[in-house]
C-alpha positions, 0 to 999 in steps of 0.5 A, spaced: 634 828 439 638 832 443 635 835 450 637 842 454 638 841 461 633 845 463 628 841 458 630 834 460 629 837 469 622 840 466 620 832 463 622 828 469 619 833 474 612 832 469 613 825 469 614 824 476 608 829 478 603 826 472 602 820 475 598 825 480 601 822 486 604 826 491 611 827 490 616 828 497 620 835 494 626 832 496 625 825 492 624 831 486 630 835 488 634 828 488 631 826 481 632 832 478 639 834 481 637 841 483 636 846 488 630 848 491 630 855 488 631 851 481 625 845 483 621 852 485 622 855 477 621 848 474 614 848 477 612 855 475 615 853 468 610 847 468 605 850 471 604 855 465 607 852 459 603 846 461 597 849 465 598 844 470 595 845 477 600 842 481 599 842 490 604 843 495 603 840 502 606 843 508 605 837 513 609 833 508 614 838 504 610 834 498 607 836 491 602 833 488 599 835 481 591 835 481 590 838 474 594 835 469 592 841 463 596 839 457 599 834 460 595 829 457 597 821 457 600 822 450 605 828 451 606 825 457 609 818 454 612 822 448 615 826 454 618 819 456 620 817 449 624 823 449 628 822 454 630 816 452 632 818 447 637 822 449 640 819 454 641 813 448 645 819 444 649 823 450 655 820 454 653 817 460 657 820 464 658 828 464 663 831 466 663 838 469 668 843 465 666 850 470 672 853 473 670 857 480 677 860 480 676 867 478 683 868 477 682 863 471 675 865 469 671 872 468 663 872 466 661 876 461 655 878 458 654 877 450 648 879 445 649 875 439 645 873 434 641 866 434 645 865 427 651 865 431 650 862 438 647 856 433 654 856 430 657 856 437 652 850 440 654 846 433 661 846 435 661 845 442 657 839 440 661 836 435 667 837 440 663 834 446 665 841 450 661 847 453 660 852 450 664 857 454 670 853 451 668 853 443 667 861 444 673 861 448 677 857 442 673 862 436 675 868 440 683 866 441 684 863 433 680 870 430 682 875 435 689 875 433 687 875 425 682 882 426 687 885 430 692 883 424 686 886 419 684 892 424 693 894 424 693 892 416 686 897 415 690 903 419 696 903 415 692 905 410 
């Protein structure tokens, strides 16, 4: 089974809370590796895809989940599974390939369709890269045979 990221933080941070005992926020950020605004949204995820009720304590910067909703001990366990699971068939160190350095990298915004972005994950995967670099190699081995089609075409 392979896990995305934000599948994997939305787990640990139920795992974490399920037991129903308040949790330092910090203790989950660390657990989780994120940032405040990213635990912020993982426990709006969890409390409305899993209709959890979840308490957040000012006096002792901790959240506590009052109300499990769909998260029933059996999800709860197969939440575990899965996760083991996936760290059993992911190396176990990740190393991190995002360039910051805008001079290297430019952001853009694709549509594709899902039949493609499948495609693309499927390489990045087999090739243990991200998926910027599997487009970036699709693009740089194709753009030059549509440039050679679209001369070829004009020609015409």
């Amino acid at each position: 089974m392979h896990l995305s990221t934000r599948q994997i933080r939305l787990y640990k941070l139920a795992l974490l809370l399920g037991a129903g005992k308040p949790v330092l926020a910090t203790d989950i950020i660390a657990e989780l590796a994120c940032s405040d605004p990213t635990l912020t949204r993982a426990l709006k995820e969890l409390r409305e895809s899993w209709h959890a009720e979840i308490k957040y304590s000012k006096a002792s910067h901790s959240y506590q989940m009052t109300a499990t909703g769909l998260l029933d001990k059996k999800t709860l366990r197969r939440m575990n599974e899965d996760l083991e699971e996936n760290a059993a068939t992911k190396p176990t160190e990740t190393v991190s390939r995002v360039f910051l350095d805008k001079d290297k990298k430019k952001a853009v915004s694709l549509s594709l369709r899902m039949s493609l972005l499948r495609k693309i994950d499927q390489l990045s995967y087999r090739l243990e890269i991200t998926r910027s670099e599997a487009m970036e190699m699709v693009i740089a081995q194709g753009i030059d045979d549509v440039l050679r089609q679209v001369k070829t075409d004009k020609k015409e």
